[in-house]
Residue frames as qw, qx, qy, qz and C-alpha x, y, z in Angstrom:
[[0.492, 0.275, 0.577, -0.591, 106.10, 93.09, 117.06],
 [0.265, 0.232, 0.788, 0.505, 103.93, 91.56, 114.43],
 [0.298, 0.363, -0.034, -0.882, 101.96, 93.67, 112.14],
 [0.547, 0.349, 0.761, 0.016, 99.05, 92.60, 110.20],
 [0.002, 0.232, -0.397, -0.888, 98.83, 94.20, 106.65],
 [0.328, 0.379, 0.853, 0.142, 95.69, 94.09, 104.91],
 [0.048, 0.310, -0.289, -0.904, 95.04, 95.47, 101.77],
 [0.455, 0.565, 0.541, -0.426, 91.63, 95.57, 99.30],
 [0.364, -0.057, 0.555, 0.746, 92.02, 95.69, 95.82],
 [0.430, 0.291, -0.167, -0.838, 90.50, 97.91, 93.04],
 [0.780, 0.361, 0.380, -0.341, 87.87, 96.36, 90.86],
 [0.830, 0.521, 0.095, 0.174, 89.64, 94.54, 87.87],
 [0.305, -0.859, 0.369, 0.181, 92.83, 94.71, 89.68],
 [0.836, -0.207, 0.396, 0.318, 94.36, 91.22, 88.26],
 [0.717, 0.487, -0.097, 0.488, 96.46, 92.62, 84.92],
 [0.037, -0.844, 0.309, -0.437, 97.87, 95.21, 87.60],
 [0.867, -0.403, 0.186, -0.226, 98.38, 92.42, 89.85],
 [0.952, 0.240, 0.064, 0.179, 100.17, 90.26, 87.23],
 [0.651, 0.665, -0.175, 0.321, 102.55, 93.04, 86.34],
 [0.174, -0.739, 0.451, -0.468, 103.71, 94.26, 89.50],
 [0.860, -0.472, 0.058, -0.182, 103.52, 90.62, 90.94],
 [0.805, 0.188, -0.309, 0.470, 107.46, 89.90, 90.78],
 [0.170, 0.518, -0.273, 0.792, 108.55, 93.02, 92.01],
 [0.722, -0.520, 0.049, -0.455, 105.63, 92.60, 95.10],
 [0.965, 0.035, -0.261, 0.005, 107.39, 89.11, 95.65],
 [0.550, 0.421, -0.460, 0.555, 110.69, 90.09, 95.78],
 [0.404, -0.510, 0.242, -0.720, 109.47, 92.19, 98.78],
 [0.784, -0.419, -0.059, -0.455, 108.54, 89.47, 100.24],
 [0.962, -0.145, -0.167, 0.162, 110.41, 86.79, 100.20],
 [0.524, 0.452, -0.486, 0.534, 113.36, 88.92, 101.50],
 [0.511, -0.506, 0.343, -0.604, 111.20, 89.23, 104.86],
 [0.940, -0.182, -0.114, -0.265, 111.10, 85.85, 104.79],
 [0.746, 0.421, -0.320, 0.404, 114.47, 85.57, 104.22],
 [0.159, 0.549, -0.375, 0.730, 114.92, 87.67, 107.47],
 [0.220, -0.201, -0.875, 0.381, 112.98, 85.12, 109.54],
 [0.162, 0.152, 0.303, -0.927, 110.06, 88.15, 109.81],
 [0.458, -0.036, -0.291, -0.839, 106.92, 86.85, 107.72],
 [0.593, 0.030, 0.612, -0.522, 104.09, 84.74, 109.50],
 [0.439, 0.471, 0.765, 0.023, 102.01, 84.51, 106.60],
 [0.235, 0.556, -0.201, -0.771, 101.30, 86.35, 103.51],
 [0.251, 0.187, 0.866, 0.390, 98.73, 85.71, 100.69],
 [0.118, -0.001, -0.377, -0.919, 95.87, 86.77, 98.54],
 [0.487, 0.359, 0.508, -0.613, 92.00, 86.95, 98.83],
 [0.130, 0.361, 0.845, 0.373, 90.33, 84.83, 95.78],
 [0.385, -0.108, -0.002, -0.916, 87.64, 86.41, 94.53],
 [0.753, -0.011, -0.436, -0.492, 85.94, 83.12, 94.13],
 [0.901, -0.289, 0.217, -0.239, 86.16, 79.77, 96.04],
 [0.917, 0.350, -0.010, 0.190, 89.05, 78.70, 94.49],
 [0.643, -0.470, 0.304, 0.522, 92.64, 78.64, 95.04],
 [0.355, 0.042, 0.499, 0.790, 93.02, 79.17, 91.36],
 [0.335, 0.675, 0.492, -0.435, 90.43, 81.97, 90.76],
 [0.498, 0.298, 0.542, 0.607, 91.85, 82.56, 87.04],
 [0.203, 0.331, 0.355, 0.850, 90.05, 85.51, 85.59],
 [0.385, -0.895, -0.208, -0.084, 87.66, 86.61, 88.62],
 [0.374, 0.706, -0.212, 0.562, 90.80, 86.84, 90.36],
 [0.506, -0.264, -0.575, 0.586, 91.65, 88.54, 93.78],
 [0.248, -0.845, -0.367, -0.300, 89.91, 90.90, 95.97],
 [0.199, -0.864, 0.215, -0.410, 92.87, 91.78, 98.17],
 [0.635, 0.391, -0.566, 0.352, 95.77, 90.49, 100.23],
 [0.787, -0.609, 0.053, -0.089, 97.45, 89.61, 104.08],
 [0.632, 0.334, -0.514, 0.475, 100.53, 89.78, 105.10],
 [0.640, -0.713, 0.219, -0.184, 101.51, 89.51, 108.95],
 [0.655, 0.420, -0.328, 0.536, 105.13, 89.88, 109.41],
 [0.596, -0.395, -0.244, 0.655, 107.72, 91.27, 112.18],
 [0.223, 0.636, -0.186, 0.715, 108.67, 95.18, 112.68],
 [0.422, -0.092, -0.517, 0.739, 110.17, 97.08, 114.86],
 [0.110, 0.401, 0.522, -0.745, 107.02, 99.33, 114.81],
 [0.419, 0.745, 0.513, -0.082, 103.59, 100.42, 113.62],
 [0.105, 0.800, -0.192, -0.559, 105.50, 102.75, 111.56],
 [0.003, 0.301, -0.860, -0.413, 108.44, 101.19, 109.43],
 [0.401, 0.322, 0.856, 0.046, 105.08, 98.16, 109.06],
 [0.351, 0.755, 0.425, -0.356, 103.22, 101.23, 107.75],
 [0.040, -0.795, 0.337, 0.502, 105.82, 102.42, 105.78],
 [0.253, -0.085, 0.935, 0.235, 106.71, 98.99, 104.23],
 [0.455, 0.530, 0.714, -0.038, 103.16, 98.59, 103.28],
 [0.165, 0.825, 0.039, -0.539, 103.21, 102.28, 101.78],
 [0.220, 0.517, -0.740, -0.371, 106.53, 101.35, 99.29],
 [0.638, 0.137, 0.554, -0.517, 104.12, 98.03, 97.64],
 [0.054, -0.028, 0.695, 0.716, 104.36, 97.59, 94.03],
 [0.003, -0.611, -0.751, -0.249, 100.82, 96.46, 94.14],
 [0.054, -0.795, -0.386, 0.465, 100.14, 100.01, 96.00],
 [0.157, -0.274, 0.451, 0.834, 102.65, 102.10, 93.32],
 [0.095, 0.099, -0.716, -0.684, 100.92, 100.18, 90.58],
 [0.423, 0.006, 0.054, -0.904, 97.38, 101.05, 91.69],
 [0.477, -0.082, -0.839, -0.249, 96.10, 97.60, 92.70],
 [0.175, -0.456, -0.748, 0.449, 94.73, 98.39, 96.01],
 [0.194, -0.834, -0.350, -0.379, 92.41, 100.78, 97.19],
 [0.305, -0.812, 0.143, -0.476, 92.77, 100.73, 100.16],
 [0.699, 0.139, -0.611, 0.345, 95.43, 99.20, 103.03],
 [0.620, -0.642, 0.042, -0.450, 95.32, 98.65, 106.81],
 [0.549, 0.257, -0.672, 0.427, 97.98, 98.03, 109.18],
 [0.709, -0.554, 0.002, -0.436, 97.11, 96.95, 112.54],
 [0.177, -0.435, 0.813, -0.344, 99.43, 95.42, 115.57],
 [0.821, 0.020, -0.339, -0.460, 98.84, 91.69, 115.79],
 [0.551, -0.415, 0.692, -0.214, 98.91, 89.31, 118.74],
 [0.632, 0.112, -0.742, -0.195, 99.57, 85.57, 117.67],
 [0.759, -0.215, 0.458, -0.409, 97.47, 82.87, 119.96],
 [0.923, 0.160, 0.346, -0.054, 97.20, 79.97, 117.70],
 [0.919, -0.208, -0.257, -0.215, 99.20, 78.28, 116.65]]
């Protein structure tokens, strides 16, 4: 089933963001690599694909498990969660309709 992840970042998250962002990646792109990620990206703070030094308010990822656990669990073992860039994270079953 697909899980939506969505996470909220502290306030003046982006050097915590920067350092942990390889190690967040890696994570990812071996779901992808396992046919299991929908979509996964980052909330600008600003209008702007490149928000530079405002940054990012928080993140989406909606991928495959095999349940609302292991999705919770996955979200739990984060870098960005370890390395105290969110607050706060929400995993919720998710139906695709479109497209």
């Amino acid at each position: 089933m697909l899980y939506a992840i969505i996470s909220e970042d502290v306030k003046d998250s982006l050097e915590r963001r920067l350092a942990a962002r390889p190690d967040h990646l890696a994570r990812l792109e071996a779901l992808r690599d396992e046919g299991r990620v929908v979509l996964a990206g980052p909330h600008p703070a600003i209008d702007s694909d490149n928000p530079g030094e405002a940054g990012f308010t928080g993140s989406l990822v909606v991928a495959e498990f095999d349940s609302l656990d292991e999705a919770q669990a996955w979200a739990d073992a984060d870098p960005y969660m370890i390395a105290g860039v969110y607050s706060r994270v929400s995993v919720k079953p998710f139906k695709k309709v479109f497209p």
